[in-house]
N, C-alpha and C positions, 0 to 999 in steps of 0.2 A: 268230202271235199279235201284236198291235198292242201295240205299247210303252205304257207310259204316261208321261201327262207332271205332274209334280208340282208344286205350286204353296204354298208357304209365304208368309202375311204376316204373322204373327203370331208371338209371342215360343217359340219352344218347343226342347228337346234333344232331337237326333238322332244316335242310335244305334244298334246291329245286335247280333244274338241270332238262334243257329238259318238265319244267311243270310236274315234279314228286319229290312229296316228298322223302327226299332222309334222311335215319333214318341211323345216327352211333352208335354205344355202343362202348364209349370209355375204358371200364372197361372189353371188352369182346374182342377176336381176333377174328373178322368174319366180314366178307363182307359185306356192308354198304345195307340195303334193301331199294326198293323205292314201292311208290304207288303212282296210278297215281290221282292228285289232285281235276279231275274230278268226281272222283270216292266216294268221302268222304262225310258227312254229319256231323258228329261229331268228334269233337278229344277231349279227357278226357288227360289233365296233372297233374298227381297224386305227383311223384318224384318231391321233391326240388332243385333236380340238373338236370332239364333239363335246356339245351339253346336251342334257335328258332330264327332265322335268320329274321329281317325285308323284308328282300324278301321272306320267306315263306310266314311271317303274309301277306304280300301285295296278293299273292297271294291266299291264302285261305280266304280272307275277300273275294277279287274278284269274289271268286267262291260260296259268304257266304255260308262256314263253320262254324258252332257251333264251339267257338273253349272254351273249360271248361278249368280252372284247379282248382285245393283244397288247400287246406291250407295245414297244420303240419298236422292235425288230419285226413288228407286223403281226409275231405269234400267238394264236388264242393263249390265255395265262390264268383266265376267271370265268365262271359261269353264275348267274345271280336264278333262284329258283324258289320258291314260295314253302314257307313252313310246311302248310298244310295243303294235301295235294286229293286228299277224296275223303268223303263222310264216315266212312270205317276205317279211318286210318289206327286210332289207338289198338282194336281187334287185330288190323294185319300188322303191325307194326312186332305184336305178341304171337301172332304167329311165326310172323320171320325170325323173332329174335331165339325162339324157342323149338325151333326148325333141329331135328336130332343130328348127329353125326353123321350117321350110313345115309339118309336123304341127301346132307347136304354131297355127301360123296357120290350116290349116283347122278344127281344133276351135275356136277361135275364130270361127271363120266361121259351124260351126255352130251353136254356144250361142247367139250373137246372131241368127241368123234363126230358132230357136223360141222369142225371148225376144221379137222383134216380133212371133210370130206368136201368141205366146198375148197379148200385151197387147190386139194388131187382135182376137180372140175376145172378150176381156171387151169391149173395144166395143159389138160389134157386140151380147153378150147383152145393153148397154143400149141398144141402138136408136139409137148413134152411126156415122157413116159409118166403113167404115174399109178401104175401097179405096187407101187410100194406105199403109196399113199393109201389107199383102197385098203391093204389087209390094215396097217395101222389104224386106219379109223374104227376097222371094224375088231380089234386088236386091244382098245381102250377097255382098260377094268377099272374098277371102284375105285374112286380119286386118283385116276391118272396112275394108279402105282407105277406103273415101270416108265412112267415119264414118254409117253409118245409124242406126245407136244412138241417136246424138244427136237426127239428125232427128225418128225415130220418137217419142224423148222428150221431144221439144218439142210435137207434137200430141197424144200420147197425155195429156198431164198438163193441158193446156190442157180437153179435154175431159171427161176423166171422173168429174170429180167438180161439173161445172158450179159451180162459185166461181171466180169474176170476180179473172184478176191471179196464181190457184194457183201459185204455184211449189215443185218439190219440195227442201227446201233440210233440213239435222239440225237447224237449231233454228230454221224455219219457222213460220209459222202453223199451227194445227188443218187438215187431220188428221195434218201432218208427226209431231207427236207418236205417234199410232195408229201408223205405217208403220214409225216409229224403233224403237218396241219388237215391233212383226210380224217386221221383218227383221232384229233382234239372236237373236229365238227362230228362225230359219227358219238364221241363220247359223251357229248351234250344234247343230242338227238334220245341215246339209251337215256342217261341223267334222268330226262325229262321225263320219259315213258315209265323210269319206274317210279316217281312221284305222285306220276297221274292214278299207277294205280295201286298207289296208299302203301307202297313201302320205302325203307331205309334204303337210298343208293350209299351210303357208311360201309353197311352189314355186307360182306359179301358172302359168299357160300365157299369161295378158294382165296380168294384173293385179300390178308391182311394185314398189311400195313398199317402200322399205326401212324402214319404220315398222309396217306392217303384217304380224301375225303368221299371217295366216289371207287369206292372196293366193288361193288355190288355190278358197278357201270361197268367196270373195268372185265367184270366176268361178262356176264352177258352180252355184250357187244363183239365177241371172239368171234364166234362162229359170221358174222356181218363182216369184219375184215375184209375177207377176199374181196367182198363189192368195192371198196376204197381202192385196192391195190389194181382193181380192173381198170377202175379211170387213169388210175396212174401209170398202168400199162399204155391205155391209149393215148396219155398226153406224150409221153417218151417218143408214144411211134409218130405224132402229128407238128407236137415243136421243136424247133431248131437247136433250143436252148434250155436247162428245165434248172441251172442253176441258182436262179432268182425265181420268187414267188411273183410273176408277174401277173395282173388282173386278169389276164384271160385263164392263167393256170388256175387260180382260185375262184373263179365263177363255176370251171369247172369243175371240181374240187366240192364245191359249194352245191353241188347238181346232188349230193349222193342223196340226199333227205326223199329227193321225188322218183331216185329209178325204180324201175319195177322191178318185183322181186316175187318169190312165186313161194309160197307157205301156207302148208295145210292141203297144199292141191289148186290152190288160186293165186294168180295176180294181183298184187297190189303195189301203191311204192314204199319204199321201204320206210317211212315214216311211220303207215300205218300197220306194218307188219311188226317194227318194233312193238307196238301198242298191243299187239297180239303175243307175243314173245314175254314181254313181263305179266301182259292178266294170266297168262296159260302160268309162268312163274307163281305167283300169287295161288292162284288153285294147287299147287302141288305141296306150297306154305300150310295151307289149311287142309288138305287132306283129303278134295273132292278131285285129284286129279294127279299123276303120276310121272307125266311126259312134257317138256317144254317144249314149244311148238317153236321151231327156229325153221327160217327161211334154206330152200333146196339149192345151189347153182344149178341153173339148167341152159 
């Protein structure tokens, strides 16, 4: 079953009964609505006047939930996620942390040649050249040495969104705005998925920052990208305006957890492909498995 992802921007108390979140809008006369807690994946707290009940939070950490909220300015800023996320967590924990050099360099190798390989995809489904993307992906050596990332992100961005000068920068021009909040909600989607299965999002295999709490997120999630920057293609070609993060931008925005996404040879949404993407991780940590299985654009 497809998680769902919840979206609060309005003033209301949230609370639990029966193992169902149970939503009041005290500003509104209507009958308290519940969902059932199993049921959830993410919950987005956008209003500064919500309250949340430490039995819910006990709850939905139990069940880890993604659980966001934003600042004044709307923007995701916090993710809340449960200690303890599967039964062999101390075993994988010592495996991730003990994980050698050249592993962590070839998973690196590979996250970044399906991260240029689905970016040259969305290309190409706009009718942009992207033979250059193609040998680079297939061009990536052990820890990225000659840096193709970069390259491929210096054409990829110049092109796909045809705005003269584009650079992808967190407080950028339009659509920098879109992508900042696509890949705050895509980074708390991975978060989740690698708690679930019993490793450090800290620890990453490229990515560390000693400032950075979710290294691990921040690798794995790469190659998913293109899916964010797809919706953000279609919102540019559908609204008028994409200056402000209006509710319909961010519902859609909010879509990515449930698109389909095709890994390993099958459809799923990408909620559950992440969950596939970190146990496949996890197996390569302990040594029954070689290749992380990340999502194809097709």
């Amino acid at each position: 079953m497809i998680k769902r992802t919840l979206f609060f921007g309005n003033p209301a108390y949230l609370s639990t009964k029966n193992e169902q979140l149970v939503v009041t809008y005290p500003d509104k006369e209507q009958a308290p609505k519940t969902v059932a807690i199993e049921d959830i994946g993410v919950i987005v707290l956008e209003n500064q006047q919500i309250t949340i009940t430490n039995g819910l939070l006990e709850k939905l950490t139990n069940n880890n939930v993604a659980l966001i909220n934003c600042d004044q300015t709307h923007l995701p800023i916090g993710l809340l996620m449960p200690l303890s996320g599967h039964t062999e967590q101390t075993e994988r924990f010592r495996n991730q942390i003990e994980a050698s050099l050249p592993l962590k360099k070839n998973l690196w190798q590979q996250t970044i040649s399906a991260k240029i390989s689905n970016q040259g995809a969305l290309l190409k489904e706009k009718g942009i050249p992207m033979r250059k993307m193609e040998l680079w992906a297939k061009e990536v050596t052990s820890g990225d040495a000659l840096n193709h990332e970069a390259r491929a992100a210096v054409y990829y961005w110049n092109n796909l969104f045809k705005i003269e000068g584009f650079t992808r920068q967190q407080k950028g021009l339009p659509p920098n705005n879109l992508l900042n909040y696509g890949y705050a909600i895509l980074r708390g989607i991975t978060a989740r998925a690698i708690v679930s299965s019993g490793m450090l999002p800290t620890l990453g295999i490229f990515h560390r920052n000693k400032y950075n709490a979710y290294c691990l997120a921040d690798d794995i999630m790469e190659p998913y990208r293109p899916f964010v920057d797809l919706i953000v293609c279609h919102i540019m070609e559908t609204e008028d305006s994409i200056d402000e993060l209006t509710v319909d931008i961010k519902k859609q925005l909010l879509s990515i957890a449930a698109i389909d996404v095709q890994i390993d040879g099958k459809r799923s949404p990408l909620m559950v492909a992440m969950s596939r993407t970190t146990h496949s991780l996890h197996e390569c940590f302990e040594g029954s498995a070689r290749k992380i299985l990340y999502p194809v654009y097709v």
